[in-house]
C-alpha positions in Angstrom: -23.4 86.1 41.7 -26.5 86.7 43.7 -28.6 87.6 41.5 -27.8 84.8 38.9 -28.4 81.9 42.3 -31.6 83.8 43.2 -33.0 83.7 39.5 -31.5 79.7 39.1 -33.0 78.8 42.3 -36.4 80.7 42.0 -37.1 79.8 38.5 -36.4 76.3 39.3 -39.1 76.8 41.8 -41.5 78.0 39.4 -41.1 74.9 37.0 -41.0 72.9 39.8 -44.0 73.7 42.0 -45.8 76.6 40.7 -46.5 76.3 37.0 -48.6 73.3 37.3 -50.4 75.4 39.1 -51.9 77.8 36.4 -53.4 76.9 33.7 -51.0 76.4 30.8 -52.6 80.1 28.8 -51.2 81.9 31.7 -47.6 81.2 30.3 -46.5 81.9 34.5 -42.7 80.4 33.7 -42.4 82.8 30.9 -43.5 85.6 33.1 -41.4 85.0 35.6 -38.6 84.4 33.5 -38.7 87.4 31.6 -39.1 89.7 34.9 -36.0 87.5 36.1 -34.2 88.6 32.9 -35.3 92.1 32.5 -33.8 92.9 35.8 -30.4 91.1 35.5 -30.4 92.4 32.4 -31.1 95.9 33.6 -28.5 95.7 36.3 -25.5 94.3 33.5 -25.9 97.5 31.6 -25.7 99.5 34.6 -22.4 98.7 35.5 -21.4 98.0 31.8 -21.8 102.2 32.0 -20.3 103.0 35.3 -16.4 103.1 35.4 -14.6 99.5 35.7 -11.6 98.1 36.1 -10.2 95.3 33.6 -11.0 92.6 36.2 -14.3 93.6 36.3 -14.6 94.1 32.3 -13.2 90.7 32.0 -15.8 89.1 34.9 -19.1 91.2 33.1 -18.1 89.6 29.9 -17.7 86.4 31.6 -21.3 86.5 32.4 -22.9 87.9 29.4 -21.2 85.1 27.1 -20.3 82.3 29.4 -22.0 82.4 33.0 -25.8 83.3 31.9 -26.3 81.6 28.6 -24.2 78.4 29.6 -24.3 77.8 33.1 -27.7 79.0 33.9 -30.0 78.7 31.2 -28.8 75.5 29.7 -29.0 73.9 33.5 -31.1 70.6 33.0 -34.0 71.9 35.3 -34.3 75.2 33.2 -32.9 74.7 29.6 -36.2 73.1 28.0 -38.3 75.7 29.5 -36.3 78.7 28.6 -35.5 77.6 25.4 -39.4 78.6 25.1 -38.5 82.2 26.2 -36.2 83.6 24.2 -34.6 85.7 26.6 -31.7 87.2 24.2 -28.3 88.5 25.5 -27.6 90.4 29.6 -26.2 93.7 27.4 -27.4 95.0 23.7 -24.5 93.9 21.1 -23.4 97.4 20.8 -22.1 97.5 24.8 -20.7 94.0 24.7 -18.7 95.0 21.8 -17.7 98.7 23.7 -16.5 96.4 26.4 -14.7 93.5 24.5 -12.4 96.2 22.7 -11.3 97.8 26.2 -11.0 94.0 27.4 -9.1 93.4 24.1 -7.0 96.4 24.3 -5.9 96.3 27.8 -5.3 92.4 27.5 -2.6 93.3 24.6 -1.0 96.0 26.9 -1.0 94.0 29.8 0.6 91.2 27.4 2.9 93.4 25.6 4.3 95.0 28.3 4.9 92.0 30.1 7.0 90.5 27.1 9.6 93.9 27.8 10.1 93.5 31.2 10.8 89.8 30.3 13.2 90.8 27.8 14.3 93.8 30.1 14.9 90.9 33.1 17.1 88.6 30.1 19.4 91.7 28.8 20.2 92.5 32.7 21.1 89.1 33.4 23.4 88.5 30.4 25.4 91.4 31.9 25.7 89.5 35.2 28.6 87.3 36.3 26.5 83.9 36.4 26.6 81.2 34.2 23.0 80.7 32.2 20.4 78.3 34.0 19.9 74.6 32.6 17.4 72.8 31.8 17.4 68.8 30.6 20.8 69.4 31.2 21.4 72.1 28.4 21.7 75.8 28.8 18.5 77.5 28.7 16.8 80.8 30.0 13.4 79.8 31.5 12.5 83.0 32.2 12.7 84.0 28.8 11.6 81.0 26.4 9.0 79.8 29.0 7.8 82.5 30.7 7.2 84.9 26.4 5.3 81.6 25.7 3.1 81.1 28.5 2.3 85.1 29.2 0.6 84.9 25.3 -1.1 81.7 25.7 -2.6 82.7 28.9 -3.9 85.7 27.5 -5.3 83.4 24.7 -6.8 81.1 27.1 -8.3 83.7 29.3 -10.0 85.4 26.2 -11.0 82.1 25.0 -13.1 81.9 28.5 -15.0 84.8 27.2 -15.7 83.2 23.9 -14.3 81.7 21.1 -15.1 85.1 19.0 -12.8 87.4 21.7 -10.0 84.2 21.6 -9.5 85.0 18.2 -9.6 88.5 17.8 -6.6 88.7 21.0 -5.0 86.2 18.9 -4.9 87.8 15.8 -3.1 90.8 17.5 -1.1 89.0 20.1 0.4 87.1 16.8 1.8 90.5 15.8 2.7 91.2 18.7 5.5 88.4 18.9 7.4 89.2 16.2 7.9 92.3 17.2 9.0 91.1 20.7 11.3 88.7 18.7 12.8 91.3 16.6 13.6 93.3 19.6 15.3 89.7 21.4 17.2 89.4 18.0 18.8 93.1 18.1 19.6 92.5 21.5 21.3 89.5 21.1 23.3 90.3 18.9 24.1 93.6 20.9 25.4 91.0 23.2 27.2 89.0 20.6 28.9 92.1 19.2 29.8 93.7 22.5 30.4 90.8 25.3 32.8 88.7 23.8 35.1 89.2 26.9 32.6 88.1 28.9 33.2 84.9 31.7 30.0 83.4 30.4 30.1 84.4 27.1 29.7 80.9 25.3 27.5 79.2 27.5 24.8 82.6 27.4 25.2 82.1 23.4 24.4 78.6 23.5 21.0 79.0 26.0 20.2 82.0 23.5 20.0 79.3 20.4 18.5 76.7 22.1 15.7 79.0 23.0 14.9 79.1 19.6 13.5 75.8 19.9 11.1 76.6 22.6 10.0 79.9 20.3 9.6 77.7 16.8 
């Protein structure tokens, strides 16, 4: 973050004040802006290398295809001039890719295993002596037809903040990934079904069950 205001506001600077200065030949925005870049640039692939945690994956790739080439080189002070430059990308393609398949891996985990302690947290529940939650007035579990629905699209929405390229791809797999989790709610179920017919709540836990298939279509 520091480095990206002190590049913004010095290069500013430069177009501001100091290029008028030179005589056009001397290309002194350019300069600057390249020594600027090569040192950002520099620094990204140093901690691209060193050990990180997924928050910090996720922010580095933040800035490499959001921050840098949105926020800071297309601001209206500096986007004509840079333009000019050329600068190219804060990490060669082949470490932004190395990064975006441990983001992309650990954002399916993370997803995945959130969707079986959802499902864990439903089974337990059924087995409890309470009468299912409503909503709208009709039986319905929130915690599972809301909560499976908005743990995938908020891995979605984070990886689309990356890029629309990294949205897709986590997509692609979290769209497997929900079948599976609805084949394992299905067995389950009808574990319940088979199993729980003596149960206080039986009927109304049946009918939140089936109208969470609404929420899930």
């Amino acid at each position: 973050l520091h480095m990206g205001k002190t590049m913004k506001e010095d290069l500013t600077v430069v177009v501001k004040y100091i290029k008028q200065l030179y005589p056009p030949e001397f290309n002194v925005f350019s300069i600057y802006a390249e020594l600027y870049h090569n040192y950002f640039a520099s620094q990204a692939k140093k901690i691209a290398e060193s050990h990180l945690e997924d928050k910090d994956i996720y922010l580095l790739l933040s800035w490499v295809h959001n921050f840098y080439p949105k926020d800071m080189r297309k601001d209206h002070a500096l986007a004509k001039e840079l333009d000019k430059v050329k600068l190219g990308s804060l990490l060669p393609s082949s470490l932004s890719k190395e990064l975006e398949k441990k983001y992309l891996d650990s954002e399916e985990v993370t997803v995945k295993n959130s969707l079986t302690k959802c499902l864990d947290k439903e089974i337990q529940r059924w087995k409890e002596d309470k009468e299912p939650e409503k909503l709208n007035g009709h039986f319905q579990s929130e915690l599972l037809g809301i909560f499976v629905i908005q743990s995938i699209y908020s891995g979605q929405k984070r990886a689309q903040d990356i890029s629309r390229a990294v949205g897709e791809e986590l997509s692609q797999r979290l769209l497997k990934e929900l079948p599976a989790f609805l084949r394992s709610y299905r067995d389950a179920f009808e574990d319940f079904k088979e199993k729980s017919k003596k149960h206080r709540y039986y009927k109304p836990i049946l009918i939140a069950n089936i109208n969470n298939c609404w929420n899930f279509r």
